[in-house]
C-alpha positions in Angstrom: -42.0 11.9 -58.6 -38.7 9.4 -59.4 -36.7 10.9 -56.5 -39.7 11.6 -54.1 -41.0 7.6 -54.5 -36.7 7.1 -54.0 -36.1 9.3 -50.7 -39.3 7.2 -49.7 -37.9 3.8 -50.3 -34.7 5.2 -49.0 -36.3 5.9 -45.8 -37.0 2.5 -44.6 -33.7 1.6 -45.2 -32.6 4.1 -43.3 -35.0 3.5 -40.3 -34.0 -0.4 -40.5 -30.6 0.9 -39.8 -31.2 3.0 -37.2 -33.2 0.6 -35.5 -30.6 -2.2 -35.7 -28.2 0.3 -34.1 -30.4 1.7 -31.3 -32.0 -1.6 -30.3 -31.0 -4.9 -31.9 -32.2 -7.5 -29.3 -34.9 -7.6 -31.7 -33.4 -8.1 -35.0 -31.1 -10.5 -33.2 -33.8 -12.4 -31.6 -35.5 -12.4 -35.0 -32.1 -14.8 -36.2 -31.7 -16.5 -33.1 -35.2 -18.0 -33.6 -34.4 -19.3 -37.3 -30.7 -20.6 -36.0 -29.0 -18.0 -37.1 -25.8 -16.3 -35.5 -27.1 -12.8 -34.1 -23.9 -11.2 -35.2 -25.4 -11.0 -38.7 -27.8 -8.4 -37.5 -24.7 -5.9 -38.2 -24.1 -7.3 -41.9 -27.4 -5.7 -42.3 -27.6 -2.5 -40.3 -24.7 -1.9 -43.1 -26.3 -3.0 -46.0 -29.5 -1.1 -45.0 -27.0 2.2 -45.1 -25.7 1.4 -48.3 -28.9 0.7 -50.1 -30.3 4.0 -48.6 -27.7 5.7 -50.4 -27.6 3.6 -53.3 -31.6 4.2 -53.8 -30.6 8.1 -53.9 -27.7 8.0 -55.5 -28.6 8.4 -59.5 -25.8 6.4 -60.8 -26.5 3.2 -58.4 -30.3 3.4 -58.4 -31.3 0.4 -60.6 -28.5 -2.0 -58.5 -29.4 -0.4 -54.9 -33.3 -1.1 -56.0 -32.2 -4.6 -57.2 -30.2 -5.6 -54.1 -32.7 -4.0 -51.8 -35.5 -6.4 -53.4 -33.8 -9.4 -53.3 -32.9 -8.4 -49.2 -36.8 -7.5 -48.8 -37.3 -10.9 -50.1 -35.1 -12.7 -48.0 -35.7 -11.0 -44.8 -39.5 -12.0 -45.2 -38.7 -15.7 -44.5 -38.1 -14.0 -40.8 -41.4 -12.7 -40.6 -43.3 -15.7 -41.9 -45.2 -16.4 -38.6 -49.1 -17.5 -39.6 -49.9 -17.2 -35.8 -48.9 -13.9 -35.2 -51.0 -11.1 -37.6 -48.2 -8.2 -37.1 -45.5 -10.3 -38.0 -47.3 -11.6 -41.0 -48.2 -7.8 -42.2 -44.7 -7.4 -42.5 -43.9 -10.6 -44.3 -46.7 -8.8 -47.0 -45.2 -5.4 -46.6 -42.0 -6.7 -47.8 -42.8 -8.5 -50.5 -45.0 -5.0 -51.7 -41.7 -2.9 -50.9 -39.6 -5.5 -53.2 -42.2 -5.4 -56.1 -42.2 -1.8 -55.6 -38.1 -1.9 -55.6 -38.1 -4.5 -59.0 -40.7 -1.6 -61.0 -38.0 1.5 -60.0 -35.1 -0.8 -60.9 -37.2 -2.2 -64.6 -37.9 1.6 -65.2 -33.9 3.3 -65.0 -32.7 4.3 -67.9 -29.5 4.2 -66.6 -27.2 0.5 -65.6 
């Protein structure tokens, strides 16, 4: 269950990625609109590979899960939009996926 709940978690990471790669008008609008520089949106395509790997990686598990909840965190400021219902299920979503990321990273046995 541990690694099927991980390849899971991993797998958004992995789709943020390749979305930022594919298309990242989006993502770049996204910062534009908050006044950031939409360069960062590459920062992130790259930390949304590494914490991919780092949530199925044994030994990094509990500081990937970590790292990925504070970033799910973070990123939800973007999506805080009260107008717009979609954006605000994905301010929720994150904020599930983090609390989700905090209980695998609480429950390794391993550092």
């Amino acid at each position: 269950m541990d690694l099927a709940g991980r390849v899971l978690l991993a797998a958004l990471f992995v789709a943020g990625a390749v979305q930022k790669a594919l298309d990242p008008a989006p993502a770049q609008a996204l910062l534009a609109g908050i006044g950031l520089p939409e360069g960062l949106v590459w920062p992130a395509l790259a930390l949304n590979a590494v914490l991919a790997v780092g949530l199925l990686w044994p030994r990094h598990v509990r500081r990937a899960a970590l790292i990925a909840a504070l970033y799910c965190a973070v990123t939800s400021v973007f999506h805080f939009q009260p107008d717009d219902g979609w954006q605000m299920s994905i301010f929720v979503k994150n904020w599930a996926i983090a609390g989700g990321l905090l209980v695998l990273a609480a429950d390794r046995k391993t550092t």
